[in-house]
C-alpha positions, -999 to 999 in steps of 0.1 A, spaced: 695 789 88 677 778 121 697 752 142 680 721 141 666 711 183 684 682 198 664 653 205 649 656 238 671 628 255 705 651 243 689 681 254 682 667 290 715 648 290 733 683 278 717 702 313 726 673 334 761 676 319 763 709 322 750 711 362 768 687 374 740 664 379 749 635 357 748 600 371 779 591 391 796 556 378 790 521 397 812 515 428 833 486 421 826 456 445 854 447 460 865 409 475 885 405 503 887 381 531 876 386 567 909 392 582 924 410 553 898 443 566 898 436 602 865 417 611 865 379 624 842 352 613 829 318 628 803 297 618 794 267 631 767 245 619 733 245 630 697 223 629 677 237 645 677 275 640 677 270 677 693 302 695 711 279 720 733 263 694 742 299 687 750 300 723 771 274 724 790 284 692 801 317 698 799 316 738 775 344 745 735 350 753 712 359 724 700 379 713 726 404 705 708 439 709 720 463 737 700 493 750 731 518 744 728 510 712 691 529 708 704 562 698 717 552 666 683 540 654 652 565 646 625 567 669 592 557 653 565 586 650 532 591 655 515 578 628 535 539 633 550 542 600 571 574 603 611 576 614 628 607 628 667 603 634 691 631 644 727 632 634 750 662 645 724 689 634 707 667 605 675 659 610 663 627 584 627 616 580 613 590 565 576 591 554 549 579 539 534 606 516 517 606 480 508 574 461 511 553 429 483 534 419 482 508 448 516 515 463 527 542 489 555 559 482 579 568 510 604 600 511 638 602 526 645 638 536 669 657 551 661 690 569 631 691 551 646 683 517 634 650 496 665 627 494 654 597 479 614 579 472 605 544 473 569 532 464 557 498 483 529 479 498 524 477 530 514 444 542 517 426 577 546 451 582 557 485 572 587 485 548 597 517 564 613 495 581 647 514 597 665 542 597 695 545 613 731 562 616 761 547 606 793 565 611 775 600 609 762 588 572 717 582 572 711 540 561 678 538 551 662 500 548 633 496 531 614 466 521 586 450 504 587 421 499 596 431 458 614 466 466 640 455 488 672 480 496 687 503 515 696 539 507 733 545 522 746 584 529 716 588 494 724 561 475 707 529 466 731 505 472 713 481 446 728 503 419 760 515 437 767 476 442 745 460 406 726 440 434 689 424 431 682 430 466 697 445 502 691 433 533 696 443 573 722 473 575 742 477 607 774 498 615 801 476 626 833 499 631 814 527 620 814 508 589 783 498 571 776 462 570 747 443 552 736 410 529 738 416 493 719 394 468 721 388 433 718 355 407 699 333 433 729 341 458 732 358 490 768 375 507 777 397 532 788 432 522 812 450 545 823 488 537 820 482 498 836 447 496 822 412 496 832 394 519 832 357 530 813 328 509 783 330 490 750 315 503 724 297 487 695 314 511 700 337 541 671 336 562 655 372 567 624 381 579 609 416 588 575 404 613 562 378 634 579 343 647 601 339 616 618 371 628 635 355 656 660 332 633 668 366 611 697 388 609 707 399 644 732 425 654 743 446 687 774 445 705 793 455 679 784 413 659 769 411 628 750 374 633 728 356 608 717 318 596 720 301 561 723 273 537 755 267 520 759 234 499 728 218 517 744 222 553 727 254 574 751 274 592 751 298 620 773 329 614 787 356 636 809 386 622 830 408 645 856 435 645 889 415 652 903 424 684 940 436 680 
């Protein structure tokens, strides 16, 4: 007698099995507190999203970006939207190519080999927005507006983490560093554990004057503004000197 076929969905889930290729389980979030990992935080609050107040909190200039700091970001190609980044003898694109209907999709590759695709718009800014290298490991950040994430050593950190949305990556320590959000609230996420109180809104923006009182980072801080329990806050994150 002839063996009945598997439904389709057992017979794809039976070669994914069998190759190795099935989906890896979630990453559990971990909670910790700043000086239990090694990273120092102050806050002070803030009414102006003024950078002096900043200034006088945390008692240096703004903002925090240093030149040296270049080489661990892509350079931008050609074509404006295009990154390239080099790491050891990697080389990582990140593309626009192909389309959906009304959305572009954009390609993460690796020596020539597609990594990860995203589809979105783009509007008064391209949400190819970085790509950069964060202790030897290719953080991709990528946003929207609706698609909002970042694709960490090839993984979507959305479904690594069971976030909505990620925000701003940056390697502190080597360490990848970002704001997670999820149920109306946003946290910071520092090498796969939150950390630190939850916000009600941190204020991110990707283009024009908004973009001044976003996430900032450089000198090895990790700085951004937001509203906790109707009081605004400034917020600076660093490695804790020993």
């Amino acid at each position: 007698m002839a063996r009945k076929s598997l439904p389709m969905w057992c017979a794809v889930l039976a070669i994914l099995v069998q190759t190795g290729c099935a989906p890896s389980p979630l990453s559990e979030l971990g909670v910790a507190e700043p000086e239990e990992i090694g990273l120092t935080w102050q806050e002070c609050p803030d009414r102006a999203h003024e950078w002096e107040e900043a200034e006088n909190c945390f008692g240096h200039p703004m903002p925090l970006w240093e030149e040296g700091e270049h080489g661990n970001f892509a350079r931008r190609l050609a074509d404006g939207e295009s990154l390239e980044l080099t790491i050891g003898r990697d080389v990582y694109r990140a593309v626009p190519r192909g389309h959906l209907l009304t959305q572009q999709r954009y390609t993460l590759y690796r020596n020539g080999r597609a990594v990860k695709s995203l589809y979105g718009t783009l509007t008064a800014y391209s949400p190819n927005v970085s790509l950069q290298n964060v202790g030897g490991k290719a953080v991709w950040e990528f946003s929207d507006g609706k698609t909002v994430t970042i694709i960490y050593d090839g993984k979507d950190v959305r479904d690594l983490y069971q976030l909505e949305k990620a925000y701003r990556p940056y390697g502190l320590g080597d360490r990848l560093i970002f704001i997670g959000q999820k149920d109306g609230k946003y946290f910071v996420i520092y090498d796969g554990r939150k950390v630190g109180p939850d916000f009600d809104l941190v204020h991110i923006a990707y283009c024009c004057e908004p973009v001044l009182w976003s996430v900032q980072c450089g000198h090895g801080k990790y700085l951004f503004w937001g509203n906790r329990e109707g009081q605004q806050y400034v917020v600076e994150i660093s490695l804790r000197e020993e």
